[in-house]
C-alpha positions as CSV (number, residue, x, y, z in Angstrom):
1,X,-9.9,4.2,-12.3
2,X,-9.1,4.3,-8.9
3,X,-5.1,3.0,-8.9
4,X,-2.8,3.3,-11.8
5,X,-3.0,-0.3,-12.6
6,X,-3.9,-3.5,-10.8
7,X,-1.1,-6.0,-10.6
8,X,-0.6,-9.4,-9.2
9,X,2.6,-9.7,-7.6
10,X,5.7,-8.0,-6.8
11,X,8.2,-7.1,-9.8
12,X,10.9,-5.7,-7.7
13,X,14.0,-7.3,-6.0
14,X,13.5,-8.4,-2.9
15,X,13.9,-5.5,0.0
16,X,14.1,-7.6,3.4
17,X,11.6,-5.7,4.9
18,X,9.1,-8.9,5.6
19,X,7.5,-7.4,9.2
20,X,6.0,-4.4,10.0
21,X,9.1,-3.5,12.2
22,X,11.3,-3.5,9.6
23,X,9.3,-0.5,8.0
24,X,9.0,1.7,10.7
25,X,12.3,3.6,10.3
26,X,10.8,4.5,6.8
27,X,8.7,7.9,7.0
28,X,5.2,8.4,6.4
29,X,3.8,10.7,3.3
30,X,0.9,11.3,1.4
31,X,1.0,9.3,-1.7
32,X,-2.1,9.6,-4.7
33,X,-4.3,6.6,-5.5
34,X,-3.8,7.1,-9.2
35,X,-0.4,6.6,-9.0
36,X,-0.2,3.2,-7.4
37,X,0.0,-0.5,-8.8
38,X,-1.3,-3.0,-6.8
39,X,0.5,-6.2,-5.8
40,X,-3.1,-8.2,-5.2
41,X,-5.3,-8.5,-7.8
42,X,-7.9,-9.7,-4.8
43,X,-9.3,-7.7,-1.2
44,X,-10.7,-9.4,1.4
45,X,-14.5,-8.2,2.0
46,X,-14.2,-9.3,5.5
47,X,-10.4,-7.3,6.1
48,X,-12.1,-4.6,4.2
49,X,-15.4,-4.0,6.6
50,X,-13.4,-5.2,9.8
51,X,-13.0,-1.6,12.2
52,X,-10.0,-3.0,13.4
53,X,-8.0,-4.1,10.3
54,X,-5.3,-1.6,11.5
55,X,-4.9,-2.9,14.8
56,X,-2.5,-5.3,15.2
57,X,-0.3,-4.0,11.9
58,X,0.8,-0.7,10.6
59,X,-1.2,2.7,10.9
60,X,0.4,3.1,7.3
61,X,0.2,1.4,3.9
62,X,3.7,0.2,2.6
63,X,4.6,1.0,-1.2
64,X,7.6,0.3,-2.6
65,X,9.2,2.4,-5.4
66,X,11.2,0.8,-7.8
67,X,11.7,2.4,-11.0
68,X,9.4,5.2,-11.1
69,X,6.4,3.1,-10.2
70,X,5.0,3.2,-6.7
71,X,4.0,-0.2,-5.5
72,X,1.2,-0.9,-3.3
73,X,2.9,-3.6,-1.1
74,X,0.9,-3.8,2.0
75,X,-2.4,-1.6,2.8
76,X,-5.0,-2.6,-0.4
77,X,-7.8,-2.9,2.4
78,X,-6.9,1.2,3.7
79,X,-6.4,2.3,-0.3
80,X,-9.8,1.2,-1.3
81,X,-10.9,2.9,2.0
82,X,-9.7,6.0,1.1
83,X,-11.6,5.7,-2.1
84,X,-14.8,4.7,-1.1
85,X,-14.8,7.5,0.8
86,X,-13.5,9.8,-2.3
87,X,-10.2,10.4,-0.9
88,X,-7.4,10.9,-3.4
89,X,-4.6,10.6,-1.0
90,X,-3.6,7.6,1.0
91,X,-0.6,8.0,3.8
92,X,1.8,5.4,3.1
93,X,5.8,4.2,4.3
94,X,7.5,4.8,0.7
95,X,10.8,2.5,0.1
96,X,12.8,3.5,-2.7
97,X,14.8,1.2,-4.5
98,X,17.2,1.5,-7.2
């Protein structure tokens, strides 16, 4: 398996953190694949192949942890990426909350 689970939706509290603004103040760190759920049980083939899917967002994946769980929020399209190309690791914008 490439995450920890698929899921479809988001079972945390709400954060406030709806634009990619609001995340930059949150630093960047390596996070594994195997230890994410997903929040979208569905990827984009076109937002997956596009070369500039990064662009006009965040250079980094958003995961929130809530828990002991680590979320994969926003970045699906970079997560299966990094997989394809047999990278355990994915950089990601962690939020913690309790």
């Amino acid at each position: 398996m490439i995450f920890k689970a698929v899921g479809d939706g988001r079972p945390y509290p709400e954060h406030g953190r709806s634009r990619t603004r609001d995340w930059v103040d949150v630093p960047p760190r390596q996070v594994r694949l195997d230890e994410l759920v997903t929040t979208k049980r569905t990827l984009d083939l076109d937002q997956l192949l596009a070369e500039d899917s990064t662009f006009y967002g965040d250079l980094f994946a958003h995961v929130v942890e809530y828990e002991g769980t680590l979320y994969l929020e926003d970045g699906l399209h970079r997560a299966v990426r990094a997989a394809l190309q047999q990278r355990p690791v994915l950089h990601a914008r962690v939020l913690t909350i309790r």
